[in-house]
C-alpha positions in Angstrom: 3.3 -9.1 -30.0 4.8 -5.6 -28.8 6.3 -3.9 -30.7 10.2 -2.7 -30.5 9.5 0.9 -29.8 7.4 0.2 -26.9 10.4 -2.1 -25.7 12.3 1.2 -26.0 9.9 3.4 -24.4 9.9 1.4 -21.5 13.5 0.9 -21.5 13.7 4.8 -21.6 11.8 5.2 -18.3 13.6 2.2 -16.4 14.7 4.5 -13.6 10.8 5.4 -13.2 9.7 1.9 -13.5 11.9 -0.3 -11.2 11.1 1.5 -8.4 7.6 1.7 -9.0 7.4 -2.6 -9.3 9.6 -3.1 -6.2 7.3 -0.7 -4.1 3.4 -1.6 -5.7 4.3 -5.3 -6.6 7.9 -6.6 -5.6 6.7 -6.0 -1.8 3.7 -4.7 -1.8 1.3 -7.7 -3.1 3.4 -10.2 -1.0 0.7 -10.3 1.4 -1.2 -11.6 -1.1 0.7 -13.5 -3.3 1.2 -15.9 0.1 -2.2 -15.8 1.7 -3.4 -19.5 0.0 -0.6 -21.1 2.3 -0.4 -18.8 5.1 -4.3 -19.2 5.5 -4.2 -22.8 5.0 -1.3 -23.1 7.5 -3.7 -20.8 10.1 -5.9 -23.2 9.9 -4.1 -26.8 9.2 -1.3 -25.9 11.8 -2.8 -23.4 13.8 -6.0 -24.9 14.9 -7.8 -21.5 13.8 -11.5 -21.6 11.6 -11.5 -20.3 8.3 -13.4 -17.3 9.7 -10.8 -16.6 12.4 -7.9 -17.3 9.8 -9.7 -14.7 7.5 -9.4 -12.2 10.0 -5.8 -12.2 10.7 -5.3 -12.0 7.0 -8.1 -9.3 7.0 -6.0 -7.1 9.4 -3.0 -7.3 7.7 -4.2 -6.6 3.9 -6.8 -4.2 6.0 -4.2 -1.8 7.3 -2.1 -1.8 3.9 -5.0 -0.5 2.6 -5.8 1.9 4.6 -2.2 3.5 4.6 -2.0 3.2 1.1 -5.2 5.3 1.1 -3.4 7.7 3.4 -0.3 7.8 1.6 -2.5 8.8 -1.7 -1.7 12.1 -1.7 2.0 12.4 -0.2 2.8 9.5 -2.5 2.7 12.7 -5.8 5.2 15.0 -3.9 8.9 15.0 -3.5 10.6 13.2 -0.9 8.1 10.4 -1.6 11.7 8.2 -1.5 12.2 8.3 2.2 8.9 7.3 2.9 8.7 5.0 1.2 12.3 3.4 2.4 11.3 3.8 6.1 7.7 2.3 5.6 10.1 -0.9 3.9 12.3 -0.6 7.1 9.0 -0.8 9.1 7.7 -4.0 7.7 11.2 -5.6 7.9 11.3 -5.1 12.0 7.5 -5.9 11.9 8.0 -9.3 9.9 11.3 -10.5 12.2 9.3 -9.7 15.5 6.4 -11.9 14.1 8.6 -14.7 14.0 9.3 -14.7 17.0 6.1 -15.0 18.8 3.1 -17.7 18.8 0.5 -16.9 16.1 -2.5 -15.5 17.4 -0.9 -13.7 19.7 -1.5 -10.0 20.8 2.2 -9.0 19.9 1.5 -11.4 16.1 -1.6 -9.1 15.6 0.5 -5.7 16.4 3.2 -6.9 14.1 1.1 -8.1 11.3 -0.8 -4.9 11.4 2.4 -3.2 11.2 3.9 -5.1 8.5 0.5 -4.5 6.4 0.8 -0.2 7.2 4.8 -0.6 6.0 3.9 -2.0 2.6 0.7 0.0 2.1 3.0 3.3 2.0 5.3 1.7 -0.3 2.6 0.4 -2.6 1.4 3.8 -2.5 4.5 5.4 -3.9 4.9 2.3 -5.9 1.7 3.3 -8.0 1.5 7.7 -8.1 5.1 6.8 -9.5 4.2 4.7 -12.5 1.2 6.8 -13.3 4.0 9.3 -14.0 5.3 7.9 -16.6 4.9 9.1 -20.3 2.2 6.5 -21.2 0.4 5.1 -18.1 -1.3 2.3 -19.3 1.9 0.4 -20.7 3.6 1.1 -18.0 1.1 -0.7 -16.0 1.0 -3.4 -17.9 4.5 -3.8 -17.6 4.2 -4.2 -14.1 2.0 -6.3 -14.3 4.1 -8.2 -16.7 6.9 -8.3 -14.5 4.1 -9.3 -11.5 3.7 -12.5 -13.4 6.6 -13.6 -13.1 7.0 -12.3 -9.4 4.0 -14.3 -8.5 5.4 -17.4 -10.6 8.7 -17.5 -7.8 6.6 -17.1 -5.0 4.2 -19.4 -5.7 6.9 -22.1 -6.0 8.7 -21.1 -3.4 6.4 -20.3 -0.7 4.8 -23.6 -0.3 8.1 -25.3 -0.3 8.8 -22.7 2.6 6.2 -23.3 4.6 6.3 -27.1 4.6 9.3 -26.7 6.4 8.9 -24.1 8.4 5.4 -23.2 9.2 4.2 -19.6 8.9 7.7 -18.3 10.2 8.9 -19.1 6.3 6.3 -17.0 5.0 7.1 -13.9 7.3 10.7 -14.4 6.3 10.4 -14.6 3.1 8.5 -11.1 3.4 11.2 -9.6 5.6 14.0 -10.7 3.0 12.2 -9.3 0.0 11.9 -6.2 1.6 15.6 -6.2 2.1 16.0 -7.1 -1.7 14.1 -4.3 -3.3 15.1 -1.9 -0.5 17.9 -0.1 -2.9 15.2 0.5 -5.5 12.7 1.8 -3.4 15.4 4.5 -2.0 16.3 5.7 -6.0 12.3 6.2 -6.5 12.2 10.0 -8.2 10.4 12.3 -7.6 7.4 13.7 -9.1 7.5 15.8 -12.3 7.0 19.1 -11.0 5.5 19.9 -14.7 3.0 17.4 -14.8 0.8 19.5 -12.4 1.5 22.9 -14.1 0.9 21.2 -17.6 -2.8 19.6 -16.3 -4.2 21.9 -14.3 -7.4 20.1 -15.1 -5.8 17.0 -13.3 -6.5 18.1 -9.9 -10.1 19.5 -10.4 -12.0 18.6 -13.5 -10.4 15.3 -14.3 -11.1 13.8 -11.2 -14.7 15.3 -10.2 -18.0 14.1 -10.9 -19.0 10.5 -12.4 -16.0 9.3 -14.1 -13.4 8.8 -10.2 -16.6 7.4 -9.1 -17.1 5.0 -11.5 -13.4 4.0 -11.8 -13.2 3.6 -8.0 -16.3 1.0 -7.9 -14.5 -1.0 -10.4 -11.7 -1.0 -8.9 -13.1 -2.1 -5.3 -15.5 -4.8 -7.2 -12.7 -6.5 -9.4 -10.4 -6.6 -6.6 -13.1 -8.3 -4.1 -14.0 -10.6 -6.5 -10.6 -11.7 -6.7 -9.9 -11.8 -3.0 -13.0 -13.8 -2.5 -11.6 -16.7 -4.8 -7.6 -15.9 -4.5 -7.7 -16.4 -0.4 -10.0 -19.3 -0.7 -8.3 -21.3 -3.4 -6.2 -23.4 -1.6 -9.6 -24.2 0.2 -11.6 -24.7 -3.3 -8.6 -26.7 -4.3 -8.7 -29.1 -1.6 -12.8 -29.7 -1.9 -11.9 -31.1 -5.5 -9.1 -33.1 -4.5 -5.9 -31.3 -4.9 -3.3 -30.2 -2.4 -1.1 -27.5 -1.4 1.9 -28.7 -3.2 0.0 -29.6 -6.2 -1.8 -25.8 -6.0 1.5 -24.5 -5.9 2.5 -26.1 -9.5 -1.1 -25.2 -10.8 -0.4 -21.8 -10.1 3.4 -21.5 -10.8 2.1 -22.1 -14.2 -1.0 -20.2 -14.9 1.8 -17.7 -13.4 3.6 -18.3 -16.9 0.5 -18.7 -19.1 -0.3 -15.4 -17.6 2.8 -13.0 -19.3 0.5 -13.4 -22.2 -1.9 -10.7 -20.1 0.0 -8.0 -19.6 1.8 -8.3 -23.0 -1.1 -7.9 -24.7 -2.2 -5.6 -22.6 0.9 -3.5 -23.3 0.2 -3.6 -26.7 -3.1 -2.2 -26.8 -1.7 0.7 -24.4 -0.4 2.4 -27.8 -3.8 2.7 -29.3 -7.7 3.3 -28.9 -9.8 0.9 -26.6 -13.1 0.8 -26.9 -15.4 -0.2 -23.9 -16.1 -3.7 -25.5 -12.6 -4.6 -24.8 -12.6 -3.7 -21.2 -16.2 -4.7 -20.7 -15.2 -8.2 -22.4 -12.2 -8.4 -20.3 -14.2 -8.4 -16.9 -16.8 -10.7 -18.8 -14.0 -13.4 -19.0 -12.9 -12.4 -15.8 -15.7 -13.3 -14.0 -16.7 -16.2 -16.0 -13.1 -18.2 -14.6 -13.5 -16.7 -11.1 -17.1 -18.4 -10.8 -15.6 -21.8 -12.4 -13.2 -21.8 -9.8 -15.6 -20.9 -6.6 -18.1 -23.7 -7.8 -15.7 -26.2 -7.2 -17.4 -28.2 -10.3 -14.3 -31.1 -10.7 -10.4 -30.7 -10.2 -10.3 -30.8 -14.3 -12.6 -27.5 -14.3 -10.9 -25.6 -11.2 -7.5 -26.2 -12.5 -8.3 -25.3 -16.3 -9.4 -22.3 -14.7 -6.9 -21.1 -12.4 -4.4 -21.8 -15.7 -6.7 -18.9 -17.4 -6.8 -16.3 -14.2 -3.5 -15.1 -14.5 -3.6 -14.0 -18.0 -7.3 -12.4 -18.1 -7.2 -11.4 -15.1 -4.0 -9.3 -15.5 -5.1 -8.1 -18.7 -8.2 -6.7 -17.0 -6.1 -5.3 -13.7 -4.0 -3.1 -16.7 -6.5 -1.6 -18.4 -8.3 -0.4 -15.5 -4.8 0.9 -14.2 -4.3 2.3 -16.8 -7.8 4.0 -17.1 -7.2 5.4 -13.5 -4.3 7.0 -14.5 -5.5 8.5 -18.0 -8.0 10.2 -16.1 -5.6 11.4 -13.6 -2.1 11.8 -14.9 -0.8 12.9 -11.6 -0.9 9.7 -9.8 -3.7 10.7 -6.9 -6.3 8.6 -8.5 -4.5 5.4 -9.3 -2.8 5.5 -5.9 -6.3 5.8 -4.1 -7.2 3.1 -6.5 -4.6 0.9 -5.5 -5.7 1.3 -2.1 -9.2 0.6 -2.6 -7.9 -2.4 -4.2 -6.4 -3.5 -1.2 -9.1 -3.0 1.0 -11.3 -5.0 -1.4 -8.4 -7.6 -0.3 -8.7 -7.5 2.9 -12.0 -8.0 3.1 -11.9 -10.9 1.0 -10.6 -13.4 3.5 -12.9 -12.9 6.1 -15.8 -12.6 3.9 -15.0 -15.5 1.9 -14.5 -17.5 5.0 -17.5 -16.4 6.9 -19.7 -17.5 3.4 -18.1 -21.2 3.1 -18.6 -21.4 6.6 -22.5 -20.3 6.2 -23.4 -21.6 3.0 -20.5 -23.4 1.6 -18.9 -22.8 -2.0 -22.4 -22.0 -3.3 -22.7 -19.2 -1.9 -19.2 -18.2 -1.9 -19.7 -18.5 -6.0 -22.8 -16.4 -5.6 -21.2 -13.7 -4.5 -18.4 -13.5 -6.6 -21.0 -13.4 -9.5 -22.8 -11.0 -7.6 -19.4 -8.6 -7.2 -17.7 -8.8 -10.6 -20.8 -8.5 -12.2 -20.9 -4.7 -10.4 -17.0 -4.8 -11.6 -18.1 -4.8 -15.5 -21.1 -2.2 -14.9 -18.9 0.7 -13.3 -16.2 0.0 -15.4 -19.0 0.4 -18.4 -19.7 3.6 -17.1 -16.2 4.8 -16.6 -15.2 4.1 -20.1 -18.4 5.3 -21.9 -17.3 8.9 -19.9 -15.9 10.1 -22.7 -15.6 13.6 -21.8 -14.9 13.3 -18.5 -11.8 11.0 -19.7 -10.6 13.3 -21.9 -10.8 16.3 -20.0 -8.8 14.2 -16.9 -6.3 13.6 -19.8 -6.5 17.3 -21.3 -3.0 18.6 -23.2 0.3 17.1 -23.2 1.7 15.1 -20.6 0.6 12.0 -21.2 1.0 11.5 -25.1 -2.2 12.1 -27.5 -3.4 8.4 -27.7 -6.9 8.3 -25.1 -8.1 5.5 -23.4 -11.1 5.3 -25.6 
């Protein structure tokens, strides 16, 4: 499906890459990648309501977004390294002192809201630094390759965690990954000093006017609409019947079904897309996100959550890789990653608060509602011809356009 020179190319730029996947995915969509059990354990073990539960997750995911939004702009100059090492060293200690003390607890909130501003720095750096590299969009689908199998370990091994030892589990495994990727995060390069003085268009035309807009809107609409059905599934999956344990396999395999995704996605990154492709890509999106928040029968929600993974991802890298076509320094798809995230951390607590009001039903509404507003923008965005080309203007990024 890809061919060897892209293999190559992406070999070429491994010392680029690596650190950029242990910074915007290895650590950085942990948070995440746990919140079906650690919600579900908030409110099975805990004693909390979905609505309360969604909150603590909200203030976690909440302050990753915000310092990832922060972090935007230091993220594209040098020295990016140590802060991103010391924002790691940050969630470690905040993860370890969570542990420690009873959930719900003024010192728990302090330290999840710690551990979220840690990783929010390092997914910052984690995503200026891939939009560095020669072609953008392939290397964000690579990431997103090697997400899928990420996610694929941790949804195996998280509910098995957490069975046996509560939320505590979950927060470890946090803190140990963090230790894990640490020595990657420290060899992050820095920026490409020439990139800047090569685009001078980057920092003014290419990122004023419709096109940033646009992209930003999808971006915080296909990220809520995944939040709103991600941090409720193991909630949707128990109103049809199936467990935790049972969610966990579901998913661990949609995780593999999924490589397909960013594969093809990385494909495509060598040549013209035109806007049915991404526009079609959100279509199909949305179309498995509503199955699943319906809650029609366990055969429907777990045929699926077997397709998310794989559209889903597909999607997530072409509008990565848009970002950073129309911004080859890294600003945009950083403050894109962090409106991602803050489209996450509003999805718990909004998801919650609508099952509690009106059940699935209107939980399904508004995912409709939301990726629907995902696939307009993102029309918009890639229809900007112009606007596209002049963010992409002479030759850092190599002479194949998004469009």
């Amino acid at each position: 499906m890809v061919r060897a020179g892209a293999f190559r190319e992406l070999w070429s730029e491994r010392s680029l890459l690596g650190p950029a996947f242990a910074g915007a995915i290895g650590i950085g969509y942990l948070p995440l990648l746990v919140l079906p059990w650690t919600f579900g354990a908030l409110v099975t073990r805990a004693g909390y309501s979905e609505s309360k539960a969604g909150w603590i997750a909200t203030l976690e995911v909440g302050a990753l977004a915000v310092t990832s939004l922060l972090a935007a702009g230091r993220a594209t100059r040098n020295g990016r390294r140590t802060l991103a090492a010391a924002a790691t060293a940050l969630t470690i200690v905040a993860n370890a002192v969570a542990i420690t003390v009873a959930p719900g607890s003024a010192l728990f909130l302090v330290a999840r809201l710690c551990s979220g501003a840690g990783l929010g720095v390092a997914v910052a750096v984690g995503n200026a630094s891939a939009a560095n590299s020669k072609n953008p969009t392939r290397a964000f689908a690579a990431l997103w390759f090697l997400m899928a199998i990420w996610q694929l370990i941790i949804f195996n091994v998280t509910p098995w965690i957490i069975d046996r030892l509560g939320l505590s589990g979950a927060y470890g495994l946090i803190a140990g990954a963090c230790v894990l990727f640490l020595p990657l995060i420290l060899s992050t390069p820095d920026p490409d000093c020439r990139l800047v003085e090569v685009l001078p268009s980057a920092k003014s035309e290419g990122v004023r006017g419709l096109l940033p807009i646009a992209i930003l809107t999808a971006f915080l609409m296909f990220w809520l609409r995944d939040a709103l059905v991600f941090s409720m599934s193991e909630r949707l999956a128990a109103s049809v019947g199936i467990d935790g344990a049972r969610l966990g396999v579901v998913l661990g395999v949609a995780s593999i079904v999924g490589l397909l995704g960013p594969a093809l996605a990385t494909r495509l990154g060598s040549g013209a897309m035109s806007h049915k492709l991404v526009d079609g890509a959100l279509v199909l999106t949305l179309a498995v996100s509503a199955v699943m928040a319906l809650g029609l029968s366990a055969a429907a929600f777990t045929t699926a959550t077997l397709l998310m993974p794989g559209i889903g991802l597909f999607s997530a890298s072409l509008l990565s890789g848009l970002a950073s076509e129309a911004d080859p320094t890294g600003r945009l798809p950083a403050i894109g990653a962090g409106v991602g995230f803050t489209s996450e951390a509003i999805g718990p607590a909004l998801g919650g608060a609508l099952i509690e009001w009106r059940g699935q039903h209107a939980l399904a509404i508004a995912v409709i509602v939301v990726g629907a507003t995902a696939i307009v923008a993102a029309s918009v965005a890639t229809r900007n011809k112009r606007s596209l080309r002049a963010g992409t203007g002479s030759g850092a990024v190599p002479a194949q356009p998004l469009l």
